[in-house]
N, CA, C and O of each residue as an XYZ file, in Angstrom:
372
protein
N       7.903    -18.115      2.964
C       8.860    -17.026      2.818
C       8.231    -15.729      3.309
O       7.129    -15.369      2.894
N       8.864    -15.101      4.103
C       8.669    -13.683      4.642
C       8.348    -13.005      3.480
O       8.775    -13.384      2.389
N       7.335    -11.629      3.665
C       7.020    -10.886      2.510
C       7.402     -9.559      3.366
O       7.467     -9.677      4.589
N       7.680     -8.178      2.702
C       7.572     -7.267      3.080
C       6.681     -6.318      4.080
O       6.916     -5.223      4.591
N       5.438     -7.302      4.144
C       4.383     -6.825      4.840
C       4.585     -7.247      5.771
O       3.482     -6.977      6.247
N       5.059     -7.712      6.522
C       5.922     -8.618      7.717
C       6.689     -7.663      8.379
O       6.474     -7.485      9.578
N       7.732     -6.878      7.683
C       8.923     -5.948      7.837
C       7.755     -4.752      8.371
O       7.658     -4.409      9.549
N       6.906     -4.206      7.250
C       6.270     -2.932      7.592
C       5.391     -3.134      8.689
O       5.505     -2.253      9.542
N       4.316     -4.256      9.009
C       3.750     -4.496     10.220
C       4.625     -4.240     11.134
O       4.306     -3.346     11.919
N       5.749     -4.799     11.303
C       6.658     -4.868     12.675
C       7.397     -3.577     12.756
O       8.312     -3.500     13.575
N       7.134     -2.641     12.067
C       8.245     -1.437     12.359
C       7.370     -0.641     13.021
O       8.064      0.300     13.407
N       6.045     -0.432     13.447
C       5.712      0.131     13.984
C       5.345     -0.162     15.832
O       4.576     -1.038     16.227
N       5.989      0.655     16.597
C       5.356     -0.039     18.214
C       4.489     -0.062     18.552
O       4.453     -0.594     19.662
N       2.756      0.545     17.877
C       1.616      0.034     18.211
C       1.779     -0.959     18.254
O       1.591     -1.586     19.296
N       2.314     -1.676     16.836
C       1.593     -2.862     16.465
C       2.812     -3.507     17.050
O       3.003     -3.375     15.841
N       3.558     -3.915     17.482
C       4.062     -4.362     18.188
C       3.958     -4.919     19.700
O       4.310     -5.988     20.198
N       3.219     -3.553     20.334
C       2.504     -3.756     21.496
C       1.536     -4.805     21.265
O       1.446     -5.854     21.903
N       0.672     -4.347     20.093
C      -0.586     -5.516     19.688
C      -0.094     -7.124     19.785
O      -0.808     -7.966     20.329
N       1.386     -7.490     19.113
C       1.427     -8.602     19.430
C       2.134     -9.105     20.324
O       2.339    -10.317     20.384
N       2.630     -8.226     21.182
C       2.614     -8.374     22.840
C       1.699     -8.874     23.867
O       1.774     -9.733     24.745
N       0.740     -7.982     23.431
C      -0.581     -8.259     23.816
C      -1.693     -9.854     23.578
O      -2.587    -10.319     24.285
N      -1.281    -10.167     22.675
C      -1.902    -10.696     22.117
C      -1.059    -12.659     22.188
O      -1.531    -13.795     22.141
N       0.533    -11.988     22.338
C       0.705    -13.542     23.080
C       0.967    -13.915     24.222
O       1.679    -14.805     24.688
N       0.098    -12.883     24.774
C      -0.248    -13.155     26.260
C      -1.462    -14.083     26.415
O      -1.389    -15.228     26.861
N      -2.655    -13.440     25.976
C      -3.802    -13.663     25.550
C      -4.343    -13.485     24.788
O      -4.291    -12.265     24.631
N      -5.094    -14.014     23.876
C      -6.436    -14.082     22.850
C      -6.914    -12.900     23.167
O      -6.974    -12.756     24.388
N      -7.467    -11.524     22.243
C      -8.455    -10.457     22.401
C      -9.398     -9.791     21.799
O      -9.380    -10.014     20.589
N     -10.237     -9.048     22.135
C     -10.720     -8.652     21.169
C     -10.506     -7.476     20.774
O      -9.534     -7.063     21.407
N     -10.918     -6.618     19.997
C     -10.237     -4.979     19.418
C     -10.572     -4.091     20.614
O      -9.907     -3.074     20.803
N     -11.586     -4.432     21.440
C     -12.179     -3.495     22.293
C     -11.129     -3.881     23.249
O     -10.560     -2.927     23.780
N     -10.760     -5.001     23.574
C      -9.816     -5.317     24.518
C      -8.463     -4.753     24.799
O      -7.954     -4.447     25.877
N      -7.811     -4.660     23.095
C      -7.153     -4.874     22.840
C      -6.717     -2.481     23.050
O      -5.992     -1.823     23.797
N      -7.609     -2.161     21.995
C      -8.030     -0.586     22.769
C      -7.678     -0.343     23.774
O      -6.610      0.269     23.743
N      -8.160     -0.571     24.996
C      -7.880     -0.341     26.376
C      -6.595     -0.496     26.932
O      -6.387     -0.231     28.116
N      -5.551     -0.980     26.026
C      -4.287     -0.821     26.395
C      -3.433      0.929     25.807
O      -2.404      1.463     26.221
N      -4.222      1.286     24.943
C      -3.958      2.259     24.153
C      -4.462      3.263     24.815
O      -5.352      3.275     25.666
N      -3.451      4.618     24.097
C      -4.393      6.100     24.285
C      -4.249      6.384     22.600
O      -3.699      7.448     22.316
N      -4.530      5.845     21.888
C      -5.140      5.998     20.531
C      -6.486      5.718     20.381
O      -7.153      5.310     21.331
N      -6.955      5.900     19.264
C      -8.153      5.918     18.625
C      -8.849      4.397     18.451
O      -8.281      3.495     17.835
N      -9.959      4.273     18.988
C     -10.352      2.807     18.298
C     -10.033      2.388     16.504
O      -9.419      1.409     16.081
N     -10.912      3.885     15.436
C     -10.279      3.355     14.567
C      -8.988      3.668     14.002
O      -8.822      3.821     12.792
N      -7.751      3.798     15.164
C      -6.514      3.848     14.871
C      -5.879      2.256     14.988
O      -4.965      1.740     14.345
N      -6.723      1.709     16.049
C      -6.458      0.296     16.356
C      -7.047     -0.576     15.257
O      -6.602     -1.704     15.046
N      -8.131     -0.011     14.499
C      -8.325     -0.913     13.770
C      -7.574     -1.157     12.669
O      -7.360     -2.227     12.100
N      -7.030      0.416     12.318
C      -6.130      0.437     11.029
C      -4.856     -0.833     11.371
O      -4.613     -1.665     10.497
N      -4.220     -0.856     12.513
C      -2.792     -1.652     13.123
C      -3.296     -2.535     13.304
O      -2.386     -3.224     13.765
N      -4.644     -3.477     13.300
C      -5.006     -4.644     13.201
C      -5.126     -4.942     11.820
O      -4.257     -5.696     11.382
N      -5.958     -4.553     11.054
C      -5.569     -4.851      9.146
C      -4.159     -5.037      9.069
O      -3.802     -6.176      8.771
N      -3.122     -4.038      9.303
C      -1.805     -4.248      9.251
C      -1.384     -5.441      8.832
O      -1.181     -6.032      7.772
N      -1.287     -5.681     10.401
C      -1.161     -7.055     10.786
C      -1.970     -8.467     10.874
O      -1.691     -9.504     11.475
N      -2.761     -8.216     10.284
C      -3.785     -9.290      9.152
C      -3.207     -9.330      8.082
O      -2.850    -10.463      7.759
N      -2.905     -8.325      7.212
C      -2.512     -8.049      6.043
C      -1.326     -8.875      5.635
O      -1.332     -9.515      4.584
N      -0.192     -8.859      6.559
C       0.881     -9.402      6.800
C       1.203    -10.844      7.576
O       2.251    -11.328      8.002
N      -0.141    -11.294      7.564
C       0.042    -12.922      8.686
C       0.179    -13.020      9.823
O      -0.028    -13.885     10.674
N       0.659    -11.771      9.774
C       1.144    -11.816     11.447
C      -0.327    -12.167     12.841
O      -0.151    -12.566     13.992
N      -1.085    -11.976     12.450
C      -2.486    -12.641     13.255
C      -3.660    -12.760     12.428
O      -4.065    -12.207     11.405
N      -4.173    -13.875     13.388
C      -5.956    -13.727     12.367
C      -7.017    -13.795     13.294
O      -6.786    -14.180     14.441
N      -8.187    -13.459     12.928
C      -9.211    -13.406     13.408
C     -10.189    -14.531     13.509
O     -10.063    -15.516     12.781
N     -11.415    -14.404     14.609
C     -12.063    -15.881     14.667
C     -13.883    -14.857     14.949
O     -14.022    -14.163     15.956
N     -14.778    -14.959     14.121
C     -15.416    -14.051     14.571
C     -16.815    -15.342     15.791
O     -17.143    -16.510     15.584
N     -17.133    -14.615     16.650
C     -17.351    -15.670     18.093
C     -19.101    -14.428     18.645
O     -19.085    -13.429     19.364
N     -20.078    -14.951     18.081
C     -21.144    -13.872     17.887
C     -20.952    -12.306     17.509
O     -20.788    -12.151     16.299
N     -20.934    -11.169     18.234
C     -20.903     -9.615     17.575
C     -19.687     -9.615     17.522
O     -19.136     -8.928     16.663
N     -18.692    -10.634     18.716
C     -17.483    -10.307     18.873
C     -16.422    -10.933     17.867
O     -16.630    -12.062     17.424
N     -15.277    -10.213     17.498
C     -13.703    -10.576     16.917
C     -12.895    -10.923     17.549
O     -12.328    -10.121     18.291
N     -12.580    -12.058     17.509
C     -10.996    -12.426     18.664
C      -9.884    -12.183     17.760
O     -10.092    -12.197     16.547
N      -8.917    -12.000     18.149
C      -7.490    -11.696     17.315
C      -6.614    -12.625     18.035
O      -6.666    -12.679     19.264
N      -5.693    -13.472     17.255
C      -4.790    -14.169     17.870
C      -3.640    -14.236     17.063
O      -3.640    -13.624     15.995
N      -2.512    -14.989     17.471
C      -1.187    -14.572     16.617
C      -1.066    -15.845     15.528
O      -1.079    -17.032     15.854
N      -0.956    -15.380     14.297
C      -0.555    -16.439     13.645
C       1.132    -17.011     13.871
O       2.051    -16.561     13.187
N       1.303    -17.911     14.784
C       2.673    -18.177     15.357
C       3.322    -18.696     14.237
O       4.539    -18.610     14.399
N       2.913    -19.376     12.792
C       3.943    -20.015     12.008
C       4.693    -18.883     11.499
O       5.892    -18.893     11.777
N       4.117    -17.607     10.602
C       4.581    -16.550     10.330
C       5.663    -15.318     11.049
O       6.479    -14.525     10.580
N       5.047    -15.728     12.769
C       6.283    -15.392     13.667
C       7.726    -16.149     13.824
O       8.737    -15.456     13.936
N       7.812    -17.534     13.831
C       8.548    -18.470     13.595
C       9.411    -17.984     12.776
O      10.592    -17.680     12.948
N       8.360    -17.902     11.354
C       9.548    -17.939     10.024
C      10.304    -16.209     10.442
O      11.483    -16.030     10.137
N       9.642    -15.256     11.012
C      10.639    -14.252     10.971
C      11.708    -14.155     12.121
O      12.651    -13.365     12.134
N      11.346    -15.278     13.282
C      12.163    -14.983     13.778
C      13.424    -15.990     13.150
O      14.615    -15.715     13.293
N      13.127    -16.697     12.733
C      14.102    -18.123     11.826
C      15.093    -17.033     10.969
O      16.318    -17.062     11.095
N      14.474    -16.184     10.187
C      15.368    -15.193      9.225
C      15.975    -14.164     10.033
O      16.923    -13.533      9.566
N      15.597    -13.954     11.039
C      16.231    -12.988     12.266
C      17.526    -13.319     12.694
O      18.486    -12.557     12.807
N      17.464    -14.617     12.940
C      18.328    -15.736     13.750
C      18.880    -16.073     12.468
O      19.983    -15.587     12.720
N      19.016    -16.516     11.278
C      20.223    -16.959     10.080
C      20.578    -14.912      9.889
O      21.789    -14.696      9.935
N      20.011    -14.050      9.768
C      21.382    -12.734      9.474
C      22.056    -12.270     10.720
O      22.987    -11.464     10.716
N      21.610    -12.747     11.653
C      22.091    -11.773     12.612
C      22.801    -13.057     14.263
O      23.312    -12.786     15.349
N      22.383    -14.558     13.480
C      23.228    -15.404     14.576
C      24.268    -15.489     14.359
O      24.716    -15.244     13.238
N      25.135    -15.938     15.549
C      26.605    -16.151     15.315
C      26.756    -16.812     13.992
O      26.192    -17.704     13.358
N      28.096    -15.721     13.792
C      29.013    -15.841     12.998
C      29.567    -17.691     12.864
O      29.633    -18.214     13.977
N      29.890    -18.519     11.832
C      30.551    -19.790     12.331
C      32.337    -19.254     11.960
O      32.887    -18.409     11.253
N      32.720    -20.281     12.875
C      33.857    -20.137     12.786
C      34.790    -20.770     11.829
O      35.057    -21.934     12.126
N      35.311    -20.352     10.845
C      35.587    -20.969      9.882
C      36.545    -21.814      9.319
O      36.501    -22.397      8.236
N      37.573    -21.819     10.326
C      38.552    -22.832     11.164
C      38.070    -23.776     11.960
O      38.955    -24.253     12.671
N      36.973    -24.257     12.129
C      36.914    -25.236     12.855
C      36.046    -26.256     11.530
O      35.729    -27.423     11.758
């Protein structure tokens, strides 16, 4: 079940970009930075975010952090996306 931290991760378009970014390719924060004109630790704050909320996790790979998308948690929101807002059924048929 979707939690609220789901809703608040996704309302922002950093972090949105982030998981744009990110289901393109696997990255790391430094990587992931260089798409930005924000702050590294502005990026880090919108990565907790979205840790916080499922929405991705981390794999740590020597000094470095990879970030990738946790896709089941995307699924389920887009699943609740798609039951409020898919067609209507028709109720005559």
């Amino acid at each position: 079940m979707l939690n609220d931290e789901v809703f608040k991760a996704l309302s922002d378009k950093n972090r949105r970009k982030i998981i744009g970014l990110l289901k393109k390719k696997d990255m790391t924060a430094g990587e992931i930075a260089e798409n930005f004109a924000i702050s590294k630790p502005s990026i880090s704050e919108h990565l907790k975010i979205l840790k916080n909320a499922d929405l991705i996790e981390s794999e740590k790979n020597g000094q470095f952090i990879t970030y990738f998308l946790n896709t089941s948690v995307l699924e389920d929101f887009l699943s609740y996306m798609i039951n409020i807002f898919g067609k209507k059924e028709n109720k005559n048929e």
